[in-house]
DRENBA-591683 format. One record per residue (C-alpha): residue in three letters; z negated, y, x. Coordinates in nm, 2 decimals. Layout:
N
(rec ALA; (Z; Y; X))
...
! end
This chain:
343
(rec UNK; (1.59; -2.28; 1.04))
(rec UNK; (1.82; -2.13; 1.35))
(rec UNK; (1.60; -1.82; 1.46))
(rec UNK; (1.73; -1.55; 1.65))
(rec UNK; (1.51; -1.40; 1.89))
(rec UNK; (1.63; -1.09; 2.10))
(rec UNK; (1.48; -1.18; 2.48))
(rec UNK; (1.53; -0.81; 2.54))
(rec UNK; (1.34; -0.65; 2.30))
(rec UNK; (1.08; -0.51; 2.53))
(rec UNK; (1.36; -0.29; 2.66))
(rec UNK; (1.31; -0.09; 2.33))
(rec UNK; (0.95; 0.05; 2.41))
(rec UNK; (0.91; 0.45; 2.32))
(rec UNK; (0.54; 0.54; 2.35))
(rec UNK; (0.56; 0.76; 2.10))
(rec UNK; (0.68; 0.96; 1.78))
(rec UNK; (0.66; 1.19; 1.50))
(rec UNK; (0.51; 1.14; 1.19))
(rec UNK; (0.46; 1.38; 0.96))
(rec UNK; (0.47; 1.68; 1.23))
(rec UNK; (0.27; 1.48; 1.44))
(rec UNK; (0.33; 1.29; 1.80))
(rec UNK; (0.16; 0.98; 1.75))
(rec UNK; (0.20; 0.63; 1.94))
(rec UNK; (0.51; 0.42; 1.81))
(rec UNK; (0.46; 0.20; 1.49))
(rec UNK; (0.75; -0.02; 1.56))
(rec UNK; (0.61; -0.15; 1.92))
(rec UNK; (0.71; -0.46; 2.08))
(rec UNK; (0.38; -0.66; 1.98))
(rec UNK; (0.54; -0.71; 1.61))
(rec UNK; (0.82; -0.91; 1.75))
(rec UNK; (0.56; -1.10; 1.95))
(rec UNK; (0.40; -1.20; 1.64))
(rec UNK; (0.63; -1.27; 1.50))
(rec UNK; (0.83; -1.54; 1.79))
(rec UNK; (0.46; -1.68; 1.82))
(rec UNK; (0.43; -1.82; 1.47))
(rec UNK; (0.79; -1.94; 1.50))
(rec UNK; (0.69; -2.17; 1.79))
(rec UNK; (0.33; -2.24; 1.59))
(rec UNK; (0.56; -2.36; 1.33))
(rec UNK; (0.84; -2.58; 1.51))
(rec UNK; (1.15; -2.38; 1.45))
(rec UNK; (1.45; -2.33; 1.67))
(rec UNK; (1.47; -2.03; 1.82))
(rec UNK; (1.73; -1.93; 1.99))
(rec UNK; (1.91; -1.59; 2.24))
(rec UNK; (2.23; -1.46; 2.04))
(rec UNK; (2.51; -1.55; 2.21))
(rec UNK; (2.80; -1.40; 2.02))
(rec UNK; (2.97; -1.00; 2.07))
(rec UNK; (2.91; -0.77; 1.81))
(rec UNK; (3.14; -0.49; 1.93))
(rec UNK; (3.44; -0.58; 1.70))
(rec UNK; (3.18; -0.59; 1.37))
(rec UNK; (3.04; -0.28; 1.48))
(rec UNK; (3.35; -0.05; 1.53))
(rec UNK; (3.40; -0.15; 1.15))
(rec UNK; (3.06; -0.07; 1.03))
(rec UNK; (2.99; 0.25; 1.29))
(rec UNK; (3.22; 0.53; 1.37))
(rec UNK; (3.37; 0.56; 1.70))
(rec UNK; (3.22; 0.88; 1.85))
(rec UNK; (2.84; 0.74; 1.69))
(rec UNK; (2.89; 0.43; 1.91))
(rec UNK; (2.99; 0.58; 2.26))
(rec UNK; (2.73; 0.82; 2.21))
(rec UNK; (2.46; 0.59; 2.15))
(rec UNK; (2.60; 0.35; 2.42))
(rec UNK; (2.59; 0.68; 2.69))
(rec UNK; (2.28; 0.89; 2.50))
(rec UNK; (2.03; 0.79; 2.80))
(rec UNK; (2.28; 0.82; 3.06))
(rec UNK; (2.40; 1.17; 2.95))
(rec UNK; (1.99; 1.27; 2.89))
(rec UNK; (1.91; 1.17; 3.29))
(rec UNK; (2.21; 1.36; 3.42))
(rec UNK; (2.11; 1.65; 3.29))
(rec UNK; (1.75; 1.63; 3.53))
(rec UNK; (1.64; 1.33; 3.72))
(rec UNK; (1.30; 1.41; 3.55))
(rec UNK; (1.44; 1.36; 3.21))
(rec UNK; (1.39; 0.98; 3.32))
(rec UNK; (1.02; 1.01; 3.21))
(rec UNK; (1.05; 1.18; 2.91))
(rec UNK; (1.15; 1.04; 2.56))
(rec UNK; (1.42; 1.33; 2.42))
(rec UNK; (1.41; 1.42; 2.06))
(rec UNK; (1.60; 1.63; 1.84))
(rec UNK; (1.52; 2.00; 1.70))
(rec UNK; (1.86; 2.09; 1.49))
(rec UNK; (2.02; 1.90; 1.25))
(rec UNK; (2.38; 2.02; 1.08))
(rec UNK; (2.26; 2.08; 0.71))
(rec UNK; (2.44; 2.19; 0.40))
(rec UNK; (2.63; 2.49; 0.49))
(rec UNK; (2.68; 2.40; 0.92))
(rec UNK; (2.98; 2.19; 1.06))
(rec UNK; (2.96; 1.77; 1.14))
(rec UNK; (3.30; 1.73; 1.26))
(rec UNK; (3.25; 1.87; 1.62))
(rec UNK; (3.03; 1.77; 1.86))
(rec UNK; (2.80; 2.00; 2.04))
(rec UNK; (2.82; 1.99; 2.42))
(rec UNK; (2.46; 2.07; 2.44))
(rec UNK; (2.24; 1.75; 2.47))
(rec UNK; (1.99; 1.81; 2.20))
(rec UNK; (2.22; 1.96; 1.96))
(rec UNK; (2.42; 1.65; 1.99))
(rec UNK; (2.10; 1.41; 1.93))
(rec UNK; (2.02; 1.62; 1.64))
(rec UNK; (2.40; 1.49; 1.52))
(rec UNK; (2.35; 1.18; 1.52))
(rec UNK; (2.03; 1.20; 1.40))
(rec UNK; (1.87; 1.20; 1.03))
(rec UNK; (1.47; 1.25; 1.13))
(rec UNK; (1.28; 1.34; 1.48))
(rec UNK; (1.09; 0.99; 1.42))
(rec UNK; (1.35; 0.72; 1.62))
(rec UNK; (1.28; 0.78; 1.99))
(rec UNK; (1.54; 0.65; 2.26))
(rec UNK; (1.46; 0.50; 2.57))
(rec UNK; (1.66; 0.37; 2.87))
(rec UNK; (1.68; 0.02; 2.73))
(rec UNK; (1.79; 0.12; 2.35))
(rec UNK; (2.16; 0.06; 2.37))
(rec UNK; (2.09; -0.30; 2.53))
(rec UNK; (1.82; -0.40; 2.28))
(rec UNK; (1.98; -0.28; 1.95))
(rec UNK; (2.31; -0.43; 2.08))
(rec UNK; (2.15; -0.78; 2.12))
(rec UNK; (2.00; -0.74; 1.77))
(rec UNK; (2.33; -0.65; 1.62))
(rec UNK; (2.50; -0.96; 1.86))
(rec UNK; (2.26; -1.16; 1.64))
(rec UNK; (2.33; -1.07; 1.31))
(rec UNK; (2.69; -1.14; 1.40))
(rec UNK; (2.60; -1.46; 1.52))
(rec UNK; (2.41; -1.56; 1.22))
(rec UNK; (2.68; -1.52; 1.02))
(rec UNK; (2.92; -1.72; 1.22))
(rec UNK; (2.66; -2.00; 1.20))
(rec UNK; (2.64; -1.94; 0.75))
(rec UNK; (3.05; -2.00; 0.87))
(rec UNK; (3.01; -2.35; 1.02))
(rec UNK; (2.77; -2.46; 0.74))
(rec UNK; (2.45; -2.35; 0.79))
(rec UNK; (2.25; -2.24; 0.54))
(rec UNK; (1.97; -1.99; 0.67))
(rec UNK; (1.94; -1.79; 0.98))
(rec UNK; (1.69; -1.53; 1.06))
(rec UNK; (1.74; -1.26; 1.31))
(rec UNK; (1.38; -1.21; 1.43))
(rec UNK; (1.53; -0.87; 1.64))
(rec UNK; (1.42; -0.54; 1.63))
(rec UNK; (1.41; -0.25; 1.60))
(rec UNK; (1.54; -0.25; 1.24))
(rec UNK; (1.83; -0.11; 1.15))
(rec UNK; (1.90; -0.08; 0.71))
(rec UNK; (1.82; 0.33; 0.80))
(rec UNK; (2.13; 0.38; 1.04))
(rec UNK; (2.43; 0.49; 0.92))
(rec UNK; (2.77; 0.49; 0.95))
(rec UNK; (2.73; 0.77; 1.18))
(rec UNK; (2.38; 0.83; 1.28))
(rec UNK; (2.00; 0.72; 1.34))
(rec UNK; (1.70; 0.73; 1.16))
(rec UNK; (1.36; 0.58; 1.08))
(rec UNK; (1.37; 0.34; 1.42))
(rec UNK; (1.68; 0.20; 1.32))
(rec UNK; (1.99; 0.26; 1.53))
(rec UNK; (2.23; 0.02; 1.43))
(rec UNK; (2.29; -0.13; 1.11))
(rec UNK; (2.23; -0.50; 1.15))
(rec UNK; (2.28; -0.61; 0.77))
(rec UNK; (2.57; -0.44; 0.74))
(rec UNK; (2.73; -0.58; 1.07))
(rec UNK; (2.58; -0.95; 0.89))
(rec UNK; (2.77; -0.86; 0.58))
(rec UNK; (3.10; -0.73; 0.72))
(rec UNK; (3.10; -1.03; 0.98))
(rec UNK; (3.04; -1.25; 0.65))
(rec UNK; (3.34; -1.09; 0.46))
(rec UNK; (3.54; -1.10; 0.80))
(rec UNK; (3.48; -1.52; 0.81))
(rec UNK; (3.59; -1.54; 0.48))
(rec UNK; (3.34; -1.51; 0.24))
(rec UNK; (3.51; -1.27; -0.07))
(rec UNK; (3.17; -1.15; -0.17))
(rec UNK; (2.88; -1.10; 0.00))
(rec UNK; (2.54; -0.94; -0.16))
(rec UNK; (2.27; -0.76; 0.03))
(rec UNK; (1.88; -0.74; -0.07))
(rec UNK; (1.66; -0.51; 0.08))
(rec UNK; (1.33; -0.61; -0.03))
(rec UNK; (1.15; -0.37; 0.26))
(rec UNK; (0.93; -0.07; 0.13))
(rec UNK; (1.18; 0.18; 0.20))
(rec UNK; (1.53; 0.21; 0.06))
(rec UNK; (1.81; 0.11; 0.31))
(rec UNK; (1.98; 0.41; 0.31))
(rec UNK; (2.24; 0.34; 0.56))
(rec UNK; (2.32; 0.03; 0.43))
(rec UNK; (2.40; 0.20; 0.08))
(rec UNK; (2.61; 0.48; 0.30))
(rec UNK; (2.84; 0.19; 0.43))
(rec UNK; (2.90; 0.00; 0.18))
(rec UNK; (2.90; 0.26; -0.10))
(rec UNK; (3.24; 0.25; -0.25))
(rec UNK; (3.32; -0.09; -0.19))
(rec UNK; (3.34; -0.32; -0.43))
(rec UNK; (3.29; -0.67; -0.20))
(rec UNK; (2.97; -0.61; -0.06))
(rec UNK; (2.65; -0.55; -0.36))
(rec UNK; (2.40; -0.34; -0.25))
(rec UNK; (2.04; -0.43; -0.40))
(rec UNK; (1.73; -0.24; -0.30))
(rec UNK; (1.38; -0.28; -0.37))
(rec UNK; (1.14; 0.02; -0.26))
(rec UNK; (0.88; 0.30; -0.31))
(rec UNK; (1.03; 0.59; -0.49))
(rec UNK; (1.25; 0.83; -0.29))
(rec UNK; (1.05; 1.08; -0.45))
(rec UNK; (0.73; 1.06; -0.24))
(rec UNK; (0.87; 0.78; -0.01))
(rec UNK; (1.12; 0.81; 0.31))
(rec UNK; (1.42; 0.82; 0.36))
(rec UNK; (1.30; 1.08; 0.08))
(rec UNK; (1.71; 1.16; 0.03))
(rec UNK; (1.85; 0.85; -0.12))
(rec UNK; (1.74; 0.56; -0.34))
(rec UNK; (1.71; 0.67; -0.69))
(rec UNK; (1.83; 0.44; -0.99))
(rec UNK; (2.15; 0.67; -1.09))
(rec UNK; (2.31; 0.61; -0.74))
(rec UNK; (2.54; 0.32; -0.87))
(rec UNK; (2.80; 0.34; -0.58))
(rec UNK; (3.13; 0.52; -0.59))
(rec UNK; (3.52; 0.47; -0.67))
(rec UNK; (3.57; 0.12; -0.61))
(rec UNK; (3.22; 0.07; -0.52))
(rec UNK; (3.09; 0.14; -0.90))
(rec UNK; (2.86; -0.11; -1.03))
(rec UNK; (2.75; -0.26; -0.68))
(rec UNK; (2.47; -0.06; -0.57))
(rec UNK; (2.15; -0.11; -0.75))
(rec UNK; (1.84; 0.08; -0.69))
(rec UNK; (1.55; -0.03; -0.81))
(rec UNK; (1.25; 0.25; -0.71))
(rec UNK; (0.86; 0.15; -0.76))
(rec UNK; (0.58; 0.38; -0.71))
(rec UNK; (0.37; 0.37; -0.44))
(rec UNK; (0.09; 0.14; -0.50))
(rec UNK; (0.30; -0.09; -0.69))
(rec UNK; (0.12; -0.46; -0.75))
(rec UNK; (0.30; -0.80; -0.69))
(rec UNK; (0.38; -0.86; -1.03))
(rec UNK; (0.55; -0.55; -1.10))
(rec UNK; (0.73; -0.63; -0.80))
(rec UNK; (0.83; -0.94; -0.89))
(rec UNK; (0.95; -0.85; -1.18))
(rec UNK; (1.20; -0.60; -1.00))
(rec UNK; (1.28; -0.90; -0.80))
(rec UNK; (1.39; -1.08; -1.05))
(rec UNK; (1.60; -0.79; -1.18))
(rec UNK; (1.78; -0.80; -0.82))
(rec UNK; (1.83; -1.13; -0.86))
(rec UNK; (1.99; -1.14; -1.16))
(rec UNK; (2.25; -0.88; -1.07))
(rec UNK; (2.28; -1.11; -0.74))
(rec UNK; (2.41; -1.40; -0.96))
(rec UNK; (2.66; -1.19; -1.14))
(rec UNK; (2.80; -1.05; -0.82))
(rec UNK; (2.92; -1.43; -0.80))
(rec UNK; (2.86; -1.42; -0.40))
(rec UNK; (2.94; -1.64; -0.15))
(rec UNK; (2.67; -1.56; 0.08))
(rec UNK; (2.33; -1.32; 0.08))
(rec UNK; (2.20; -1.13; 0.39))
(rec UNK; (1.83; -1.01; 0.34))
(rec UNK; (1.68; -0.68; 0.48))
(rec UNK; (1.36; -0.84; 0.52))
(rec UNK; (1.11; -0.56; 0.53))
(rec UNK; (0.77; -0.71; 0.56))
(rec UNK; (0.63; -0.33; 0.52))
(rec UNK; (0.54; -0.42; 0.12))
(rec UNK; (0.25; -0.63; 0.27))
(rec UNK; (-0.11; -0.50; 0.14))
(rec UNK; (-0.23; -0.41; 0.51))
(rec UNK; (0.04; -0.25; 0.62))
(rec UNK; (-0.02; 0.06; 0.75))
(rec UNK; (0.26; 0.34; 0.65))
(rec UNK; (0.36; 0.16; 0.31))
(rec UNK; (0.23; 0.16; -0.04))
(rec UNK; (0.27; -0.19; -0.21))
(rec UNK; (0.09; -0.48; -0.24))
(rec UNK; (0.18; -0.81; -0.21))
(rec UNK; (-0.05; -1.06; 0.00))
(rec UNK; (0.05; -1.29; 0.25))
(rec UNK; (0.07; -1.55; 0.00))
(rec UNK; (0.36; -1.34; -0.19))
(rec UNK; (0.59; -1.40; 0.07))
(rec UNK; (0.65; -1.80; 0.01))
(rec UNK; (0.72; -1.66; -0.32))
(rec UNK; (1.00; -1.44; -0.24))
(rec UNK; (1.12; -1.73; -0.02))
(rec UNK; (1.09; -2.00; -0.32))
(rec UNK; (1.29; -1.74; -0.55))
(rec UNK; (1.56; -1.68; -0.27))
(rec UNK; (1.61; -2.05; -0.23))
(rec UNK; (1.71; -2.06; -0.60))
(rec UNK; (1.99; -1.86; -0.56))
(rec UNK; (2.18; -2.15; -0.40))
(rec UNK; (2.29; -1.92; -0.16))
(rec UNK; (2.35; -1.94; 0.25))
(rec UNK; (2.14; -1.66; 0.38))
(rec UNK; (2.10; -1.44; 0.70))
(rec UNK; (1.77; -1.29; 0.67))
(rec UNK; (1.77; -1.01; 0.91))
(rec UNK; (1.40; -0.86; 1.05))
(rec UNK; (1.37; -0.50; 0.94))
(rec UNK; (1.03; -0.32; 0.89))
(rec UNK; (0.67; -0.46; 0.86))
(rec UNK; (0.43; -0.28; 1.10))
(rec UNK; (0.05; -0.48; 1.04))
(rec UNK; (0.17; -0.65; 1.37))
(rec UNK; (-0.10; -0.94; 1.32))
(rec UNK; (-0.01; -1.01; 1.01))
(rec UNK; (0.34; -1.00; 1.07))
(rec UNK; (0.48; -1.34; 1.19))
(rec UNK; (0.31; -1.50; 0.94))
(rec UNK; (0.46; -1.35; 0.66))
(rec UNK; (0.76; -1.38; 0.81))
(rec UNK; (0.72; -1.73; 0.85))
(rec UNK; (0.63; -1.79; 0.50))
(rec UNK; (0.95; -1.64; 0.39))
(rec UNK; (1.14; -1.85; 0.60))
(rec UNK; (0.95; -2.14; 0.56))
(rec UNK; (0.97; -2.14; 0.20))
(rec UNK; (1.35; -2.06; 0.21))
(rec UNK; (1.38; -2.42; 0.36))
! end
């Protein structure tokens, strides 16, 4: 299979973050795409540097103000004090219920806190250039889908089914499934379906594609309840207007076994197959691994060629798209399996 591997990704290298109130050194590091590119060489496949421009995707899938922010966020950080080079900026205020969205703050942190949904995705002078070459890949995976391929993966990070239309959150920055999807729909595929099998819900991919009817959302994750994003993901959210019928949530507790999971696989699945799509890009979160150590399920390494055989019967052309997974050892090969078994 066609790998895409983003040769920049050590750009993208915050030292730390908050978790639960506390600074603490990054979970998404660099090390799990190493991992990860080292059991694709291990295992023979062709991996490759994206090559295509994502910018037209992306001004469909992200607003425009979101975008030139991001692209200038370290830039405008730095001019503010030289010093500001050597420090990771986060954000304190966020625009609730109740406080206005539609103009942006002038002040720097005010501005981050915009664009921002959690103090937990850390920018760093090589952000915009790594998440741009990630999202370059997903657009070029689905070109390839186009020419008559029938799997690519996008081994890229950082992940990106948590950003929105509009703004960041949970290491993701820009939505790489959705610029897959879109790019899909813009070759000419009529329908397109997404699963998002990682531990917690895409809830910026939901945001986008919401009240569309072209583009099924499927999610598979720990309940929004106890789990992040915290704020979307439960069962009733169906999608909206157009967009009715083509978001499923399917919520697990944590702790959740393999066949429970499987089952609520097969669920996804099924709702895949009436969708009727031309082409599938996966949110492959490897975070649902047993060792994994901010999630709650537990499949086993084994699991993973599972998911892959069950994929392959779908018939479908598939982009699967890296997202989280953070037992960086164990990483690549679970990956790999996926893939491998996909094949």
């Amino acid at each position: 299979m066609i790998t895409f591997f983003g040769n920049l990704h050590e750009g993208h290298a915050p030292a730390s973050e908050f978790y639960r109130g506390e600074l603490v050194p990054c979970f998404e590091k660099p090390a799990r795409a190493h991992y990860v590119q080292a059991q694709l060489a291990l295992q023979g496949h062709d991996v490759r540097t994206p090559a295509a421009d994502s910018r037209a995707v992306l001004a469909r899938i992200h607003t425009p103000r979101y975008l030139q922010f991001l692209e200038t966020a370290w830039q405008q950080w730095v001019a503010l004090d030289t010093a500001n080079a050597a420090v990771q900026p986060f954000p304190s205020v966020w625009p609730v219920r109740g406080l206005r969205s539609d103009v942006e703050p002038v002040n720097f942190i005010a501005k981050l806190g915009l664009y921002s949904m959690d103090n937990g995705t850390p920018l760093v002078e090589g952000t915009w250039r790594v998440v741009k070459q990630a999202a370059d890949a997903a657009a070029h995976a689905a070109q390839l889908l186009g020419q008559g391929e029938r799997g690519v993966f996008c081994a890229t990070r950082p992940p990106g089914h948590h950003a929105g239309a509009d703004f960041m959150g949970g290491y993701c920055f820009l939505n790489n499934a959705a610029v897959a999807a879109q790019a899909l729909r813009d070759g000419g595929c009529e329908r397109v379906a997404i699963l998002d099998v990682d531990f917690h819900h895409g809830n910026g991919t939901q945001e986008i594609f919401y009240d569309r009817a072209d583009v099924l959302f499927v999610s598979l994750h720990g309940d929004p309840l106890t789990e992040y994003p915290f704020y979307l993901g439960h069962a009733d959210e169906r999608g909206h207007g157009a967009g009715e019928g083509f978001n499923l949530n399917l919520p697990m507790p944590a702790g959740t076994p393999a066949d429970r999971w499987f089952a609520a696989l097969e669920v996804a699945c099924e709702r895949i197959v009436r969708h009727r799509a031309d082409a599938l890009v996966v949110s492959l979160g490897l975070d649902t691994f047993e060792g994994d150590p901010i999630s709650k399920f537990k499949l086993s390494t084994a699991d993973y060629s599972r998911l892959g055989e069950r994929l392959k019967r779908l018939g479908l052309p598939a982009v699967f798209i890296l997202e989280g997974g953070y037992a960086a050892a164990e990483l690549g090969v679970n990956a790999v399996n996926v893939i491998d078994a996909f094949e």
